[in-house]
C-alpha positions as YAML, in Angstrom:
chain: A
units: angstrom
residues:
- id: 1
  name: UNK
  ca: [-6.06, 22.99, 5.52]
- id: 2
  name: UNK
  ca: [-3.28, 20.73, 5.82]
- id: 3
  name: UNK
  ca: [-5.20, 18.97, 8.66]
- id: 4
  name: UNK
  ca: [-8.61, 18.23, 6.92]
- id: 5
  name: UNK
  ca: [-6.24, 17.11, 3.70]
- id: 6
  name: UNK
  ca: [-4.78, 14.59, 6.05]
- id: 7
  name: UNK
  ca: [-7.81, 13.57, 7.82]
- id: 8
  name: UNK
  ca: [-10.40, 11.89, 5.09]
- id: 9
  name: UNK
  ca: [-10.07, 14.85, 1.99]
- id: 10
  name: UNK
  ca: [-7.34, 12.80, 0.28]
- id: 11
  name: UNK
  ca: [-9.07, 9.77, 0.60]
- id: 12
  name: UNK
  ca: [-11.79, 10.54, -1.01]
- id: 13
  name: UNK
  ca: [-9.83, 12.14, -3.71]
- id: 14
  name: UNK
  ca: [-7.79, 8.94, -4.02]
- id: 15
  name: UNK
  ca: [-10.91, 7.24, -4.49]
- id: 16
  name: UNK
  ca: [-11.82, 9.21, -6.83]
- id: 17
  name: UNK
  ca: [-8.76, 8.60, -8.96]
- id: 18
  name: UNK
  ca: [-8.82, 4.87, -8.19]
- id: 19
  name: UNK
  ca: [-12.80, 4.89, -10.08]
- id: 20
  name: UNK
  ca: [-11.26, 7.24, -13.06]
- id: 21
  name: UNK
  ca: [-8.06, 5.00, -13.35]
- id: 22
  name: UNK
  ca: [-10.94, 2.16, -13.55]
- id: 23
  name: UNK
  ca: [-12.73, 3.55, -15.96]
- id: 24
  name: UNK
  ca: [-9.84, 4.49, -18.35]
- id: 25
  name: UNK
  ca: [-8.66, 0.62, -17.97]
- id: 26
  name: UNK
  ca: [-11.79, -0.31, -19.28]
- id: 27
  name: UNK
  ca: [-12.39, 1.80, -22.36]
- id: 28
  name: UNK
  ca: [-8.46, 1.16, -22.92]
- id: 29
  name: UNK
  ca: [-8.29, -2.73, -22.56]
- id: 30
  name: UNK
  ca: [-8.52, -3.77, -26.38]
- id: 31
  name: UNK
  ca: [-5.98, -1.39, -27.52]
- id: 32
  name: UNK
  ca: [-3.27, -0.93, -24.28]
- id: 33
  name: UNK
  ca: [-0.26, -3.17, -24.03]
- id: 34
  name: UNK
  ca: [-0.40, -5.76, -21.26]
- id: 35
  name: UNK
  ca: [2.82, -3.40, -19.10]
- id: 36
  name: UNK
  ca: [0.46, -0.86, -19.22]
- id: 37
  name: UNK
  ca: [-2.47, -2.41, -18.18]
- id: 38
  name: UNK
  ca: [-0.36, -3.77, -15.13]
- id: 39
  name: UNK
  ca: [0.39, -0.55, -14.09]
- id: 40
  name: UNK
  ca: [-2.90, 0.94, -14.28]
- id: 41
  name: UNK
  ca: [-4.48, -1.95, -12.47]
- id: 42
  name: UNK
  ca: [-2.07, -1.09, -9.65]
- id: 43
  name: UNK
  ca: [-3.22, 2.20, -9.60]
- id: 44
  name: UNK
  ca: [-7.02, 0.87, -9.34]
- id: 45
  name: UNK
  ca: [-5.71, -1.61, -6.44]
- id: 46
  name: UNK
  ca: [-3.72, 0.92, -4.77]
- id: 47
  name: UNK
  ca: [-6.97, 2.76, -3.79]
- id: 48
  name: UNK
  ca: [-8.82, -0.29, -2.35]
- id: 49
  name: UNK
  ca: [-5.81, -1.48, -0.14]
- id: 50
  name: UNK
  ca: [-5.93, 2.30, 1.47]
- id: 51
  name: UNK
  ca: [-9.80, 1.77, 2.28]
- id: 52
  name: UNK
  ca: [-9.32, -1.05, 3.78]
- id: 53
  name: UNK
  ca: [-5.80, 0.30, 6.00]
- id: 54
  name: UNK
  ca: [-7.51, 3.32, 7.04]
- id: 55
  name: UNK
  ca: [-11.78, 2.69, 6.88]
- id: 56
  name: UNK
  ca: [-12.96, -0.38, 6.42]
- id: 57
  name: UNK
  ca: [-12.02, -1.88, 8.75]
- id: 58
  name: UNK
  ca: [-9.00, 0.56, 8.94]
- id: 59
  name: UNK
  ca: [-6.45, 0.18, 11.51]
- id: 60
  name: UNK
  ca: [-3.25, -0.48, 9.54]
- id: 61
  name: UNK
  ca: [-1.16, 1.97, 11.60]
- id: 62
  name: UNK
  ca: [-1.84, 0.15, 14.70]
- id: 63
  name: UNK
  ca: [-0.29, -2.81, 13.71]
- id: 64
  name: UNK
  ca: [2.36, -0.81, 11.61]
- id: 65
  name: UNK
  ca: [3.12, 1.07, 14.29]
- id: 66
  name: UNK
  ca: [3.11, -2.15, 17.30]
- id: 67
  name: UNK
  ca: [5.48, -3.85, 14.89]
- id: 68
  name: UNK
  ca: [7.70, -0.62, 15.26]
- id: 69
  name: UNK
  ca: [7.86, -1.42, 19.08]
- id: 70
  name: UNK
  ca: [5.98, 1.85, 19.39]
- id: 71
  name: UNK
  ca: [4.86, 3.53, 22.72]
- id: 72
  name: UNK
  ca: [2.29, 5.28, 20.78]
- id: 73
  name: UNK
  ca: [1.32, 3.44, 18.13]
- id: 74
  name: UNK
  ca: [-1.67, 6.23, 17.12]
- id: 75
  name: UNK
  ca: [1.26, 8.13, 16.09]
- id: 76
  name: UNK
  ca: [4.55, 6.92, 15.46]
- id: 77
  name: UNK
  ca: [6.46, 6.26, 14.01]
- id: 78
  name: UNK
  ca: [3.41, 6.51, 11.15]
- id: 79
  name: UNK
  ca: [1.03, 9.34, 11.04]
- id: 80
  name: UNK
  ca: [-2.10, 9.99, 9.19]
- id: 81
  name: UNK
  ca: [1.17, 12.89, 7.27]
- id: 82
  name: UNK
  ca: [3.53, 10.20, 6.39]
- id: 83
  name: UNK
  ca: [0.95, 7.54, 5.21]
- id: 84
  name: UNK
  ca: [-0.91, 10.00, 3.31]
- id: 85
  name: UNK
  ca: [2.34, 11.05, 1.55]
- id: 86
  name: UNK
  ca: [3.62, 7.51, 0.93]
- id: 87
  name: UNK
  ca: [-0.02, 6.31, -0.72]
- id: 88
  name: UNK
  ca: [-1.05, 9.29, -1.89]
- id: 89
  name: UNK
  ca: [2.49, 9.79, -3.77]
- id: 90
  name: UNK
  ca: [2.67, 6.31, -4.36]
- id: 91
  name: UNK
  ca: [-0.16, 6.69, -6.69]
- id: 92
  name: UNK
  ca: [0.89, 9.66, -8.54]
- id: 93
  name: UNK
  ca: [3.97, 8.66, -8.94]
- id: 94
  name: UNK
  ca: [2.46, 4.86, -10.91]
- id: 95
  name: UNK
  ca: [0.03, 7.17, -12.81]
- id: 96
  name: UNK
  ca: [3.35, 8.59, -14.31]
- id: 97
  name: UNK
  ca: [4.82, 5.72, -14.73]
- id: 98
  name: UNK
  ca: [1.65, 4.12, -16.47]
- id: 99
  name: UNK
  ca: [1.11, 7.19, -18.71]
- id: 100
  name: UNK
  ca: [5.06, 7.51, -19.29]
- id: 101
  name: UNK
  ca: [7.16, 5.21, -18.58]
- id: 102
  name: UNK
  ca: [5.57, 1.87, -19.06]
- id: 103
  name: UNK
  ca: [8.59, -1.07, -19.88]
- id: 104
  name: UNK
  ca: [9.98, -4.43, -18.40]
- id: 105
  name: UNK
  ca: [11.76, -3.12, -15.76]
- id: 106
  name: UNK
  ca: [8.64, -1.49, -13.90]
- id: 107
  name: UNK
  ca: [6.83, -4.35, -14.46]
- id: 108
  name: UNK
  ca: [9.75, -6.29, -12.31]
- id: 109
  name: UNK
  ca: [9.65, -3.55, -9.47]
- id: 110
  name: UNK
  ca: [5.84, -3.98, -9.58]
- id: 111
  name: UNK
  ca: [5.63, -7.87, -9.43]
- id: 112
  name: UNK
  ca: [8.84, -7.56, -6.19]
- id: 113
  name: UNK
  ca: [6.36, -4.66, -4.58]
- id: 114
  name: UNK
  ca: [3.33, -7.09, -4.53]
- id: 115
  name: UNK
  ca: [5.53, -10.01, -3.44]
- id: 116
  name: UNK
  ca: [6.40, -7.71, -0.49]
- id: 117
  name: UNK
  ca: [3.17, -6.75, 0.41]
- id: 118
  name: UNK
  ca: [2.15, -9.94, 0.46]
- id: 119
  name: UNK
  ca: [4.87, -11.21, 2.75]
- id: 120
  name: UNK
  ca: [4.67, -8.18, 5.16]
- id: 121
  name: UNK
  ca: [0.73, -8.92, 5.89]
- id: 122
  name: UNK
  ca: [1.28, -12.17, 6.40]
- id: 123
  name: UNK
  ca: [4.40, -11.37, 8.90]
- id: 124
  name: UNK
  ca: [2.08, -8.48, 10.58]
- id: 125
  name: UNK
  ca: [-0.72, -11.39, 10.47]
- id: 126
  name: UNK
  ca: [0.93, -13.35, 12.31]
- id: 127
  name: UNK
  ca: [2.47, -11.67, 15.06]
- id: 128
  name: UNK
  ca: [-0.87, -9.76, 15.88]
- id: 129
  name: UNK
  ca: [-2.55, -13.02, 16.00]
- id: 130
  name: UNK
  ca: [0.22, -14.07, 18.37]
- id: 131
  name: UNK
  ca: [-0.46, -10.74, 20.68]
- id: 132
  name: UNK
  ca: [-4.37, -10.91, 20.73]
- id: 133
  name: UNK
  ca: [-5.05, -14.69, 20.42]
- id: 134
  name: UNK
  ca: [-6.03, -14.64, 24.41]
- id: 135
  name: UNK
  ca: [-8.60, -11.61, 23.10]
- id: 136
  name: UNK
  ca: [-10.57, -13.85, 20.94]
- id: 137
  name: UNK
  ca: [-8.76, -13.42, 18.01]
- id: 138
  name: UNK
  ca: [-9.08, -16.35, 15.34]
- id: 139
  name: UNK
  ca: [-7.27, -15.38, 11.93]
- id: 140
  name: UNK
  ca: [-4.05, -13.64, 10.80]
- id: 141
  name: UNK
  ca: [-6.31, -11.21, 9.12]
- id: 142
  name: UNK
  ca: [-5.66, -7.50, 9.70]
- id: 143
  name: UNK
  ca: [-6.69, -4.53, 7.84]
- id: 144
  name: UNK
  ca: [-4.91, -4.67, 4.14]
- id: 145
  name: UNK
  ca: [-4.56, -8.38, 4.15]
- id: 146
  name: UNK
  ca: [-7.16, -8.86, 1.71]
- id: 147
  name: UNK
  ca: [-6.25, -6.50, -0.74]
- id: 148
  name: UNK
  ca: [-2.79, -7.56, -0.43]
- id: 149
  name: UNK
  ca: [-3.45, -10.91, -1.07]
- id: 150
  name: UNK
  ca: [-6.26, -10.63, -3.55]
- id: 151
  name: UNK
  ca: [-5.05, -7.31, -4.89]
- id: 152
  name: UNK
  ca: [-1.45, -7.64, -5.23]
- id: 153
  name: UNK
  ca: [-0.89, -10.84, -5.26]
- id: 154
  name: UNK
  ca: [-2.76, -11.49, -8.05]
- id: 155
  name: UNK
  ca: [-1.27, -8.81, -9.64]
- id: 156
  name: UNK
  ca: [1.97, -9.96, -8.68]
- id: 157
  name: UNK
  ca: [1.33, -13.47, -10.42]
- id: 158
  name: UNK
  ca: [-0.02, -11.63, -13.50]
- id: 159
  name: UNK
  ca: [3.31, -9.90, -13.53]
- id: 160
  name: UNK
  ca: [5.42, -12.98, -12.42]
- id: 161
  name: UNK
  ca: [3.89, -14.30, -15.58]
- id: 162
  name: UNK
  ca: [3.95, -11.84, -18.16]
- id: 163
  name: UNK
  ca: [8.31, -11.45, -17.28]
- id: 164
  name: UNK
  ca: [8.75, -15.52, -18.04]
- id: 165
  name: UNK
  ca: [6.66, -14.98, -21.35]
- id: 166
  name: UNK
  ca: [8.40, -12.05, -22.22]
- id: 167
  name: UNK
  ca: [11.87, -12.29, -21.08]
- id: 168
  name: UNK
  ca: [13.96, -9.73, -19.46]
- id: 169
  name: UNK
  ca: [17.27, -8.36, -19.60]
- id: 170
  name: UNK
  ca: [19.90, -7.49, -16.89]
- id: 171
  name: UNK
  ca: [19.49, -3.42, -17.86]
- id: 172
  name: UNK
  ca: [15.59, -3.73, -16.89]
- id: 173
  name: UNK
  ca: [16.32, -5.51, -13.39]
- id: 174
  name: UNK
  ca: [18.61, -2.06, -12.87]
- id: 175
  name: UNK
  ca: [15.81, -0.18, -13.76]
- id: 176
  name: UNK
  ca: [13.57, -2.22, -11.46]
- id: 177
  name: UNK
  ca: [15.79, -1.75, -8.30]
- id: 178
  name: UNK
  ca: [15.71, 2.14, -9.80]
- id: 179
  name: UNK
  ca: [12.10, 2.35, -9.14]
- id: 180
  name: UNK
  ca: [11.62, -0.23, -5.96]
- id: 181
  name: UNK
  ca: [14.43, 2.33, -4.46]
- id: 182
  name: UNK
  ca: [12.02, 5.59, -5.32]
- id: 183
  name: UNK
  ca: [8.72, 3.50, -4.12]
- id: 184
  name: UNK
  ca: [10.10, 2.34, -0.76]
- id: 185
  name: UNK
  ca: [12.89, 4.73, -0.04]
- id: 186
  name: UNK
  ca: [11.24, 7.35, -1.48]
- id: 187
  name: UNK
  ca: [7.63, 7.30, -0.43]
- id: 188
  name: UNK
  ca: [8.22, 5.35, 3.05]
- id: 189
  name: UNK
  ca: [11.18, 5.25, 4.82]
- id: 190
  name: UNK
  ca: [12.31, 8.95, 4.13]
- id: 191
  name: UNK
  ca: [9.22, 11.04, 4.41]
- id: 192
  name: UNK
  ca: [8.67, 8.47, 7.75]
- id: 193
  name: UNK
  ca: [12.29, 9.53, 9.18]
- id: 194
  name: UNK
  ca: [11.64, 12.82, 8.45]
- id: 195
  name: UNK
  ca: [7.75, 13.65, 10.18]
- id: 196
  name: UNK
  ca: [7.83, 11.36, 12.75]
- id: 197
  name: UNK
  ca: [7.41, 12.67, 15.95]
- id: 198
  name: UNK
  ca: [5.74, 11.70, 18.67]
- id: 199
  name: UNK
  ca: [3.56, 14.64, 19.63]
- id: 200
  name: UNK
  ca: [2.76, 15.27, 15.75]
- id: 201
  name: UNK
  ca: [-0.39, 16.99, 15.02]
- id: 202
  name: UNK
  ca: [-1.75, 13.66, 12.76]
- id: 203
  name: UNK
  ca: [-2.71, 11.20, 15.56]
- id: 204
  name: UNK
  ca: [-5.11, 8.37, 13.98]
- id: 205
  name: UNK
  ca: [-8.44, 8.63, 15.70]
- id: 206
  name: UNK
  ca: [-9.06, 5.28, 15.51]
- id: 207
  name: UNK
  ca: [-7.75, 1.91, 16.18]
- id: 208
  name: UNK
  ca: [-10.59, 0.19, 13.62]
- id: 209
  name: UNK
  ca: [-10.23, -3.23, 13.32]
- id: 210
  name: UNK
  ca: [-8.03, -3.93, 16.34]
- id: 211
  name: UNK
  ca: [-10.26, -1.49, 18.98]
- id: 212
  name: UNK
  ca: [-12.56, -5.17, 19.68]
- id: 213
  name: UNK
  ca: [-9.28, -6.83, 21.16]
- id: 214
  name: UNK
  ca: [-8.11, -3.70, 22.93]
- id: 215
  name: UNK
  ca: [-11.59, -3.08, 24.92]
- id: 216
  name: UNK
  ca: [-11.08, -5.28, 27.36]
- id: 217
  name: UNK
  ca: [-6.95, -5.92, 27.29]
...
């Protein structure tokens, strides 16, 4: 069960979530405060930025995974386990948030997470341009960069924004490293430490995006 959860079933469950979360943004917008529109819109971009990882074009862990210095970059150190845990918690864990715990601080941990994401597809970008450049590759693009630019960045300036409007205090920015601790810590590097292995049962079956520069390398 575990294996068909991990394969496409949470996915498509995700997806499912992102469309709801969409839909409850919509009917909500006249009445919900702008934190709590924030966080639901990361919920609704969350979503996206995993179809695009994993389907279309998918391929995220290769490059993940490369960057790692990985011998096996189908596999480790990420798995189709630990990246379904970190996106699939990731988003029920902002859900929460949204629904309970919607204030300054989370708003600063969102606006540093989207600055992050941001700079770590452009650093990935980069370097896989660097290693398939002789392959015919033109751009820095590679699968998330869109979404992380379009998605969270923009959602990082709407943030950026909304904090020099509003103000903050020294109490939220402890909250904020609270919750950037529990989103990267939490949802990444632990459950990553702790299911990696290198002859784990979650391969990815696919290289996506990057398979056209590794036909012929």
């Amino acid at each position: 069960m575990l294996e068909k959860w991990c394969d496409k079933m949470w996915l498509y469950v995700l997806y499912a979530i992102g469309a709801v979360m969409t839909a409850v943004l919509i009917i909500n917008w006249q009445i919900w405060p702008v934190i709590q529109k924030i966080l639901v819109l990361f919920t609704i971009i969350l979503p996206l930025h995993v179809l695009e990882e994993w389907q279309i074009p998918g391929g995220f862990h290769y490059q993940y995974n490369i960057m790692q210095k990985s011998q096996y970059p189908d596999r480790y150190p990420m798995n189709r386990l630990t990246d379904m845990i970190t996106n699939f918690g990731g988003e029920l864990f902002m859900i929460g948030l949204a629904i309970y715990g919607a204030n300054t601080g989370i708003i600063i941990a969102v606006a540093v997470f989207s600055a992050l994401e941001v700079i770590i597809h452009t650093i990935f970008g980069i370097k896989m341009y660097n290693r398939f450049k002789t392959k015919g590759k033109r751009t820095i693009y590679g699968p998330g960069s869109v979404t992380a630019y379009a998605g969270f960045g923009t959602m990082g300036l709407l943030s950026l924004y909304w904090l020099i409007i509003s103000g903050t205090r020294p109490a939220e920015w402890g909250l904020a490293g609270v919750i950037l601790f529990v989103m990267l810590a939490g949802f990444i590097l632990i459950p990553e430490n702790l299911l990696k292995n290198k002859k784990t049962a979650y391969p990815f079956k696919s290289t996506g995006y990057f398979n056209k520069y590794l036909i012929n390398k």
